[in-house]
N, C-alpha and C positions, 0 to 999 in steps of 0.2 A: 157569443155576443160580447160587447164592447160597452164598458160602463166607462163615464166622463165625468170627474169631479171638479166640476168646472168652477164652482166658486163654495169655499168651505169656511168661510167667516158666520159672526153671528151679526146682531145687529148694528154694530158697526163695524166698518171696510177698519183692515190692521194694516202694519207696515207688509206684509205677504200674506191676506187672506182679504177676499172680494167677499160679498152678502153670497147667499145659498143658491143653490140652483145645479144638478145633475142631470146627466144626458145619459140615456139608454140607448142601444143601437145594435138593432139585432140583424142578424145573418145575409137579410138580403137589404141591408142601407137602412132601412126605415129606422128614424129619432122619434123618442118622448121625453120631456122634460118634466122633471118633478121640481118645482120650484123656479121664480126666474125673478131671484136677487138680483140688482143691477150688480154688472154689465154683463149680464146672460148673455144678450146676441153679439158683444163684442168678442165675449170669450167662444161663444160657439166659431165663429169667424176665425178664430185664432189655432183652432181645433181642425180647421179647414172641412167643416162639416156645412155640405149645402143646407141653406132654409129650407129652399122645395123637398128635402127629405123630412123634415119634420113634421108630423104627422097631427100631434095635441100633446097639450101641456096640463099639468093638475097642480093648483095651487093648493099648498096642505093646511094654510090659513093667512088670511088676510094680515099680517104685517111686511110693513116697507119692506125689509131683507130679503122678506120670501117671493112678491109681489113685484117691488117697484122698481125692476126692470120692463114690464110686460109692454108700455108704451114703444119703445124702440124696439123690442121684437116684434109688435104686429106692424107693426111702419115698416120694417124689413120684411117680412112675407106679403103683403101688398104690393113694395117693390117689386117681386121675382114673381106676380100674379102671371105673369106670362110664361113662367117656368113649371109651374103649380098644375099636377096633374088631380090633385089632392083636395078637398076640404082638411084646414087648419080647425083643429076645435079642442078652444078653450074653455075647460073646467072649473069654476070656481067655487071656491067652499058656502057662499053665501051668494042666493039671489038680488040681495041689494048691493051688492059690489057691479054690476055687469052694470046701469046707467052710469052710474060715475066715471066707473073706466072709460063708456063709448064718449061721454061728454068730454071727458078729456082728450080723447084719440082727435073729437072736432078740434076742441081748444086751440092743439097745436096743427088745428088744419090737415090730419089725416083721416082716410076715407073709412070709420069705422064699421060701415055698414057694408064691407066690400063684400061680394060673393063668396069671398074664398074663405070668412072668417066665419065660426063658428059657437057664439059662446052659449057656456051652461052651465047650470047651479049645479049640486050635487049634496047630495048628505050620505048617512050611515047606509052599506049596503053596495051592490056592484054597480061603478060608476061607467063603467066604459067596457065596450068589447069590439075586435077586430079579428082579422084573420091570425094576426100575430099577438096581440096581448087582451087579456083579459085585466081589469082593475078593480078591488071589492077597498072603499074604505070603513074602517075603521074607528070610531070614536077616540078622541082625547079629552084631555082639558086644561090644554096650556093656556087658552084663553079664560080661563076664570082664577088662572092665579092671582087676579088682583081684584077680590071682592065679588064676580061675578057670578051670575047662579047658575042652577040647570037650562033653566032658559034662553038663557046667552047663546050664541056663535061660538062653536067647538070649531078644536082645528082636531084634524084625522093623520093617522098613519095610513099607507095605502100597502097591500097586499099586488103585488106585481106577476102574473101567471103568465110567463111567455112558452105559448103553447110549441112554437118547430123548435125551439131550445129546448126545450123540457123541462125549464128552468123556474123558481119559483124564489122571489126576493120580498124581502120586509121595508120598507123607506120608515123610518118613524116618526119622521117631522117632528116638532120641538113638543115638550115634556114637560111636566110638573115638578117642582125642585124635589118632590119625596118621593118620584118615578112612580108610583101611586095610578098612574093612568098608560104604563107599558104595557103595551097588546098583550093580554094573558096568551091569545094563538100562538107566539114567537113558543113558549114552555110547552103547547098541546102540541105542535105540528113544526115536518120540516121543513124547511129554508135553508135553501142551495146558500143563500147570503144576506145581511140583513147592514143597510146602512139607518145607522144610529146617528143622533143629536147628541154634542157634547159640550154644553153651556150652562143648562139650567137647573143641572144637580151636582151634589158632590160625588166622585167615586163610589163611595163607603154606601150611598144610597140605594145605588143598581147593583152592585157587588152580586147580591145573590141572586136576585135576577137574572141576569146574565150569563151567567154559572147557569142555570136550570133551562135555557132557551137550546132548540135544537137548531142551531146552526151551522153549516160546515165552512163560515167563514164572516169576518164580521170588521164593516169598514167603519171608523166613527167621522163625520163629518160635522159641519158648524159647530166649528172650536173655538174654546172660550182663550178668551188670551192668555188666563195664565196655566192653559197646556199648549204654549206657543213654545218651541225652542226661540230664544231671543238672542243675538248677539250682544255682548257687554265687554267689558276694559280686557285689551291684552289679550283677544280671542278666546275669552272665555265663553262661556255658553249658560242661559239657564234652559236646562233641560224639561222643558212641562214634560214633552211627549213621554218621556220613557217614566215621569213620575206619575203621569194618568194610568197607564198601561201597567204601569207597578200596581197601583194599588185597588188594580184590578183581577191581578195573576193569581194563581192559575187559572185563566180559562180553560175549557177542553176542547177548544179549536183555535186557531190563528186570526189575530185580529189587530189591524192597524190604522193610525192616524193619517187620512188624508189632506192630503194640500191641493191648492188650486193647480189645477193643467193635469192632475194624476189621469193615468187609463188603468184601468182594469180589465182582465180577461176573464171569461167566467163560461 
């Protein structure tokens, strides 16, 4: 299968990194997207990956970066309803998010109640299952970093079971700055591969976490700008990437910093 780091920024677009949003794509064509930061359907386009293969999408919680692409991708698979052999169906973290969104879909005069669309809440627990993937998420609590309680809107890491691959992936969607809410599963159980958030903590935070997770490979997405390699005077360079990854070393498996358009093979 075929992993697409299609947009690796955080909450705001950088000089080379677009809002969140990764494409799956397993063995016989079929797409799911975990997140769809704008310009998700531009970059799938760019990917040259048809809509009509995209199957459903999971948003791992309601902020812009992660979210507010989704109006231009359901306007695009509406377009291709004619190609659509499929129900599209979208997952969302929160039951009060799906009127807003369809009110906005009319807003801008597209048909949000089309046939082919599919939306749905989900919470802690297995969110989705098909012939090819199974999805269980996962609680966090990136959303009560700022005062929020237990009873608030969590956002989730999602467990990814692709059953003809054999394959089993970690997505962790975004994090509490004291990592304090990192799937304990990633340390109990293993994972073929696990893409991580890297914004909302320091290093020094996850360090041993990370160290104690069973993974046999570990990609970091939604980078904070300053583990951005940046250009500066005379070809100089500041180097975040290799200073994240520094002081993160040793891990006991291979783990690198994605950018937007990366593929992965897995």
């Amino acid at each position: 299968m075929r992993i697409y780091t299609l947009g690796t920024g955080h909450g705001d677009s950088t000089f080379c990194r677009f809002k969140s949003s990764t494409a799956y794509e397993t063995t016989d064509g079929t797409v799911y997207l975990v997140d769809c930061g704008a310009p998700a359907e531009a970059l799938l386009r760019r990917k040259g990956i048809p809509l009509p293969r995209l199957r459903a999408a999971f948003i791992t919680h309601m902020h812009d970066d992660h979210a507010g692409g989704l109006s231009a991708l359901l306007k695009q698979i509406i377009k291709g309803y004619n190609y659509c052999t499929e129900t599209f169906t979208l997952h969302l973290p929160e039951e009060a998010a799906i009127a807003p969104l369809k009110a906005w879909m009319r807003a801008v005069h597209e048909d949000a109640d089309n046939p082919l669309l599919c939306y749905r809440s989900y919470g802690a627990g297995k969110v989705y299952e098909d012939d090819n993937l199974t999805v269980t998420a996962v609680s966090t609590c990136h959303l009560r970093t700022r005062g929020r309680t237990e009873g608030d809107p969590c956002s989730y890491a999602l467990i990814l079971d692709f059953k003809k691959e054999g394959k089993r992936i970690l997505h962790t969607g975004d994090l509490r700055a004291d990592f304090s809410d990192y799937p304990a599963i990633a340390r109990e159980e293993h994972f073929d591969l696990c893409l991580c958030e890297a914004t909302h903590y320091q290093p020094e935070a996850a360090v041993d976490a990370l160290r104690a997770s069973r993974f046999d490979r570990l990609i970091f997405i939604h980078v904070a700008d300053r583990w951005h390699n940046v250009p500066g005077f005379q070809w100089q360079y500041t180097r975040g990437e290799d200073k994240f990854l520094a002081s993160l070393a040793p891990l006991p498996y291979p783990a690198v910093i994605a950018h937007d358009g990366d593929e992965f093979l897995l």
